[in-house]
N, C-alpha and C positions, 0 to 999 in steps of 0.2 A: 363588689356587688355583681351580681349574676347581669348578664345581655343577653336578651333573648335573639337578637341578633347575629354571635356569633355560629361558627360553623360546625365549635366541638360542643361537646357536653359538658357542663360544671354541675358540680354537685357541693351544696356547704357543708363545712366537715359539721361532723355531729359528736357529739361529746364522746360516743362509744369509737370511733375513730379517729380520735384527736392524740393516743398516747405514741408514743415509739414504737415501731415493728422492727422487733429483732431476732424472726423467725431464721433460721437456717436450718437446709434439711440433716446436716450434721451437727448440730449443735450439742445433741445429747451424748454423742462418741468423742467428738475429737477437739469442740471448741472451734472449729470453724469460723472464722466471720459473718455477722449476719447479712442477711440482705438490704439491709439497706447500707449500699455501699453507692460509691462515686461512679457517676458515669461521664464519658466523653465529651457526648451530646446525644439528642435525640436524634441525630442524624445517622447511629450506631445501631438504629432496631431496623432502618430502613435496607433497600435493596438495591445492591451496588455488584456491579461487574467486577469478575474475578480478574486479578492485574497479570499480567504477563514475567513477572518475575517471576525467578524461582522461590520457593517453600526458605531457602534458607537466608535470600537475601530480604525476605521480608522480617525474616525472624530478627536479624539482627536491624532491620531499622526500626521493630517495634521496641526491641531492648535498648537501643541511643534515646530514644524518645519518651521512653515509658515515665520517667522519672520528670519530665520538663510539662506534662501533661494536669492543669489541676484538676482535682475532683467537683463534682458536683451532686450536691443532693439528690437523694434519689428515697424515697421515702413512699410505702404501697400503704393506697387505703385498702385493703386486703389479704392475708398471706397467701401469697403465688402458689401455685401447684407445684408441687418436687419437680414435674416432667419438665416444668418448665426452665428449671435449673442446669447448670453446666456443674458438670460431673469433676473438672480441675478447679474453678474458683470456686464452687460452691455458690453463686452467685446467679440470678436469671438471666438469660443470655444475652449478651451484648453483640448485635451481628452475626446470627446464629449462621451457624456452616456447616456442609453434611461434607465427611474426611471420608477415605476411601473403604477405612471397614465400615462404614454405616450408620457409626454414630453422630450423632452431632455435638457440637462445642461450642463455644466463643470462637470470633475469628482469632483474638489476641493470643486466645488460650491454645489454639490448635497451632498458630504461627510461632508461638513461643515455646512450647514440648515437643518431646523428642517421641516420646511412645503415649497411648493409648493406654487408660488406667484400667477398661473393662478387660480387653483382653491382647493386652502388651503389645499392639502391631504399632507401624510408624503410622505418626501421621502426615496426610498431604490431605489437603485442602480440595474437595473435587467441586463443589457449587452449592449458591447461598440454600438457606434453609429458610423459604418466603413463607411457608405455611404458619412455623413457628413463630416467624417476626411478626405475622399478621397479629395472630395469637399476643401475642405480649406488646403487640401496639394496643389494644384494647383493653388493659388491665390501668385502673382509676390508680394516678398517684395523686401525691400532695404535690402544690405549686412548690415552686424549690423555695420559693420568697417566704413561704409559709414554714422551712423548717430552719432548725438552727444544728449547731454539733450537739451531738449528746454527750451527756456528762458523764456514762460509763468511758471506761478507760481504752473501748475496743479502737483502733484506729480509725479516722475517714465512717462514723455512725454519725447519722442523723436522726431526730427527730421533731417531731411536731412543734412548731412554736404559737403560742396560743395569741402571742402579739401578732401573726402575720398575715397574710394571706390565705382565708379560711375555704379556699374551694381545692375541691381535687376536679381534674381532669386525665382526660386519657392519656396516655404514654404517646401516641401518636400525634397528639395535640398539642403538645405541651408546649413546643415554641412558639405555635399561635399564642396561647394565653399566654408565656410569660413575657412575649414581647411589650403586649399590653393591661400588663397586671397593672393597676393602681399600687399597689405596693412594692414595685421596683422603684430601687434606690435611682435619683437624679442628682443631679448638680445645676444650683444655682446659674442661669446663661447672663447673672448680671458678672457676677463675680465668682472664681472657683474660692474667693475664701470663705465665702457660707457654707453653714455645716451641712452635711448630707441629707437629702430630704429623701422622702416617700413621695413618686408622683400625684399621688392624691394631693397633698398639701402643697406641691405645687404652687399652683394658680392663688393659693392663700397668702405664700410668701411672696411671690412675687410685687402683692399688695403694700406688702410693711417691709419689704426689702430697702435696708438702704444705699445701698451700691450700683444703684441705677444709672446707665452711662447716658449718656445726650446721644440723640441716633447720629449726630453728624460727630464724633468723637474724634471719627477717623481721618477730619478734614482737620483736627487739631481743637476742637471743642475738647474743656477740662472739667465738667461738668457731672459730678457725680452726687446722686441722693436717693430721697424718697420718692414716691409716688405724687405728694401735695407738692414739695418742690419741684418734681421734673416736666409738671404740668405750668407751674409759674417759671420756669427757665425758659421754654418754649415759647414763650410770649414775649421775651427779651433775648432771645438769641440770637447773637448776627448774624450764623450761618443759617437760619429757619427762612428767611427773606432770601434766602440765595440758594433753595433747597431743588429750585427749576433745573438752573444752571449747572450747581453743581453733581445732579442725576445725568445731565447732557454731556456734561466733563466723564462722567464716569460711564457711558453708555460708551460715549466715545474713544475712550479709554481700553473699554472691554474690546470694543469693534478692533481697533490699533493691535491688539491681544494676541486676539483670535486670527488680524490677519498675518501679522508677525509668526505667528507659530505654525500658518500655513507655508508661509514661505520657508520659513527655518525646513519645514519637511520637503518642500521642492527641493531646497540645496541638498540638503542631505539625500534626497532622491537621486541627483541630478550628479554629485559624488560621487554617490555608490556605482551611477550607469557609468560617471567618466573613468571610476577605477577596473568595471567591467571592460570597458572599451580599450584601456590601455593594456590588461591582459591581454585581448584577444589580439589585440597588434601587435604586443609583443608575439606571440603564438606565431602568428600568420608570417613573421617576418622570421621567425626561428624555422618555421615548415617552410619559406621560402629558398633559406639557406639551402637548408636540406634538398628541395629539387633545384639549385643550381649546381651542388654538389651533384647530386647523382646525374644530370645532364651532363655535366663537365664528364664524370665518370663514362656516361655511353656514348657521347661523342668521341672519347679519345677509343673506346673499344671497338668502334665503328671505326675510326680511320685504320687502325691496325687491320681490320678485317677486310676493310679494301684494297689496305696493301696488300693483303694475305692475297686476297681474290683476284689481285691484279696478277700477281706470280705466278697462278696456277692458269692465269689467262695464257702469261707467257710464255709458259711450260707447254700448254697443251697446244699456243700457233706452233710453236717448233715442233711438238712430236707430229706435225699435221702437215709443214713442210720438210718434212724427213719421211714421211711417207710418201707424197705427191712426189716426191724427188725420186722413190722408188719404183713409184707406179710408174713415174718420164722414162726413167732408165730402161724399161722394158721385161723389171724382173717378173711384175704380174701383168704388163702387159698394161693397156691405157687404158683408162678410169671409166669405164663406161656402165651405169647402172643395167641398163638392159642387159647385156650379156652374163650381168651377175645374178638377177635376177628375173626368171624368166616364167611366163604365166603357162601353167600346164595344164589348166582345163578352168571351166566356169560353172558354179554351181547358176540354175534355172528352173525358176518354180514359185518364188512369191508372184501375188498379184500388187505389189505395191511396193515406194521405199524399202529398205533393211535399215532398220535403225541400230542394230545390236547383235553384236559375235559376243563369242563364250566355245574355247577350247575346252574339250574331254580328252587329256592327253592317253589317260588310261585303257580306256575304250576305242581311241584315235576316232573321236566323235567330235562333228562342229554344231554349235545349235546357234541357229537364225533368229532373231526377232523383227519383223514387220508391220507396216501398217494395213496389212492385211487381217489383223487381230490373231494373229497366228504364231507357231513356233514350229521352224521345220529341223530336222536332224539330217544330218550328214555325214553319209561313210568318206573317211580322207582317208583312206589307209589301200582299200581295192578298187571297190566299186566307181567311189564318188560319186555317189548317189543318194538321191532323200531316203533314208530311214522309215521315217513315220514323222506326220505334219500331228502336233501336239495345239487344241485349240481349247476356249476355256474362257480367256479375257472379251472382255467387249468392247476395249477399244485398243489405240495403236501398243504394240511391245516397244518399250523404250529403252528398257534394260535387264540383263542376264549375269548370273553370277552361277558358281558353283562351289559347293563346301558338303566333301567326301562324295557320298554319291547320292545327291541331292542338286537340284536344280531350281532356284529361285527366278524367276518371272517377274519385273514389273510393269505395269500398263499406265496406259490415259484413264480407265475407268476406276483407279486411285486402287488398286487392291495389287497385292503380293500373291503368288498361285505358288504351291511347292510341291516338284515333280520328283517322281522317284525313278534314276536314270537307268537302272538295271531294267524295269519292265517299262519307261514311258510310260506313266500311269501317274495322278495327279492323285497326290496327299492330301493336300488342304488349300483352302483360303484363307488369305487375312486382307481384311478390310483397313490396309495399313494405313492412309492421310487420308484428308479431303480434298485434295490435289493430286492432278498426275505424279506417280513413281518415277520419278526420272533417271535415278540412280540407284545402283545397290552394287556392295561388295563385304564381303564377309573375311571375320579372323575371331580366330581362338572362338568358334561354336559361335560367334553373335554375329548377328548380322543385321547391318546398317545400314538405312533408307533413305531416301534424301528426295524432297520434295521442295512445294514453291513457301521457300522461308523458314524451312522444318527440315531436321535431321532426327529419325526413329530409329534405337538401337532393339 
């Protein structure tokens, strides 16, 4: 009987819809199977994400399975439009899917072919085909409750059964209603040896059912019958007077259950961490091996290299008193720094500290850096005398480098100046750290800066 309450549409079949539909749009070429063929579920028209396997591993898990899969009635108050059909089963489409020439198919039909029957390309699966599913979710079948096999000989047909369930609903519906069709088959919940009912009759049987158990059966009551008897047992029943009790036994019971299998999951929690933890100790004590070994290893490489360094110690006392031995003797004459090294003039002309020399061997040029903010040049070769005072920085010169003929600068006001030593003439700036330059020295064209906590190549 129709609900107005539900959320699909029913319609009661009508006698002009009541026969078999065994439209196919081949039927008159090739014999084809008709439409009303088996399907899955109605969960086959819906829209479902493409899986991440390959085309071919699906092929072959729909061919393990094909065969384990039963049919199910599928039976149209209406014959479906051709377009709505799949062009390899001949059939309306089940989980329609757009492949990459364009057409669309079954998912099964496209996962289970090798080529395309319009025009011979492979197929690959590229994304569902939702317009068409919508489409064919709103085409009216028969409830499945409603059909039986058909008596022609075609495989897996169905039609109309006039005993059944007389509403059609929509394709998209269908599980709604036939979850609760009145004419879904039941089973007796006194006893599964009563014969198969129709829900509807139900609640009838249940009345004249005589297999009725006692509700406390389970406590060891043997008590089985009718409905007049099972109302007169209740009233002499020893366990009915202890029905408090034994609810309290069973609450208690469940509680005991429920805590037991909380625990059972601590242990097994508590397991799994202590088998983790024994991993890792194993780990920790295999990587501990390892750095005792390689300790033992640089220890012993260390004391060799001490020995080594002690030898070269003792090497170089002796080559050192074998010299002073020669200096005593008088062959250079006695040891005396001044006479060896003697100051032949003084360069004069910052206003502040020199924090920083830098030879020009090529040019026999010396460059000053001071806290005067300044860079002086000096001839060492004639003159010995300032060149030209080079200025630019705005605070103290810390340090001077040179690479080819090029002259690097750095200062307290955190920047790199770079001079070009043929004309004394300033290149560029770089705005090198945020820190005083304190350092700079150059190789292979780069040149390295070094600051408070920072090294800039």
């Amino acid at each position: 009987k129709a609900d107005g309450t539900n959320t699909f549409k029913q319609h009661r079949r009508t006698p002009s819809s009541s026969s078999t539909l065994t439209y196919s749009p081949r039927d008159e070429d090739d014999g084809m199977p008709p439409i009303s063929t088996p399907r899955r579920s109605d969960s086959a028209i819906s829209v479902r994400s493409l899986h991440s396997e390959s085309n071919m591993s699906l092929r072959s898990t729909f061919s393990l399975h094909e065969e384990e899969e039963e049919p199910e009635p599928l039976v149209f108050a209406e014959q479906p439009s051709v377009k709505l059909c799949c062009q390899l089963c001949c059939s309306v489409f089940k989980d329609p899917v757009i492949t990459t020439c364009g057409h669309t198919f079954c998912r099964r039909c496209a996962l289970t072919s090798e080529k395309c029957p319009v025009d011979n390309a492979k197929l690959t699966v590229v994304v569902n085909n939702i317009a068409v599913a919508e489409q064919i979710g709103e085409l009216f079948i028969h409830c499945k409750y409603g059909c039986r096999p058909a008596a022609s000989s075609k495989p897996a047909a169905f039609e109309v059964d006039p005993r059944g369930c007389p509403f059609t609903i929509k394709l998209s519906a269908r599980k709604d209603h036939e979850s609760s069709c009145d004419y879904r088959p039941v089973r007796c919940p006194n006893n599964p040896s009563c014969p198969p009912l129709l829900k509807m009759n139900l609640e009838a049987h249940l009345k004249e059912c005589e297999h009725i158990k006692c509700p406390h059966s389970k406590y060891g009551c043997t008590f089985i019958g009718n409905q007049d008897t099972y109302e007169t047992h209740l009233e002499t029943c020893k366990f009915e007077g202890l029905k408090e009790f034994l609810q309290q036994t069973d609450d208690r019971f469940h509680e005991m259950q429920v805590a037991m299998a909380q625990k059972d999951q601590e242990i097994a929690f508590l397991r799994s961490m202590l088998g983790k933890l024994s991993e890792k100790i194993d780990q920790l004590e295999k990587n501990l091996e390892l750095k005792f070994d390689v300790l033992d290893e640089n220890q012993s490489k260390l004391s060799e290299d001490l020995m080594e360094f002690r030898r070269d110690a003792s090497m170089l006392n002796d080559e050192l008193s074998h010299i002073n031995a020669r200096l005593n003797m008088g062959i250079l004459g006695s040891y005396d720094p001044q006479q060896i090294f003697k100051c032949k003039g003084t360069f004069v002309g910052h206003q502040g500290p020199v924090w920083c020399l830098c030879v020009y061997s090529i040019g026999d040029l010396l460059f000053s850096g001071s806290s005067d903010k300044t860079i002086k040049v000096w001839d060492t070769c004639t003159t010995y005398k300032c060149q030209k005072t080079l200025e630019g920085h705005d605070g103290i010169v810390l340090a001077l480098c040179i690479q080819g003929n090029k002259l690097y600068s750095g200062s307290a006001d955190c920047t790199i100046i770079v001079w070009d030593i043929q004309n004394l003439q300033k290149v560029n700036t770089i705005r090198a750290h945020d820190n005083p330059v304190c350092t700079l020295v150059s190789s292979h064209n780069m040149l390295f800066s070094g600051s408070l906590k920072a090294i800039k190549v």
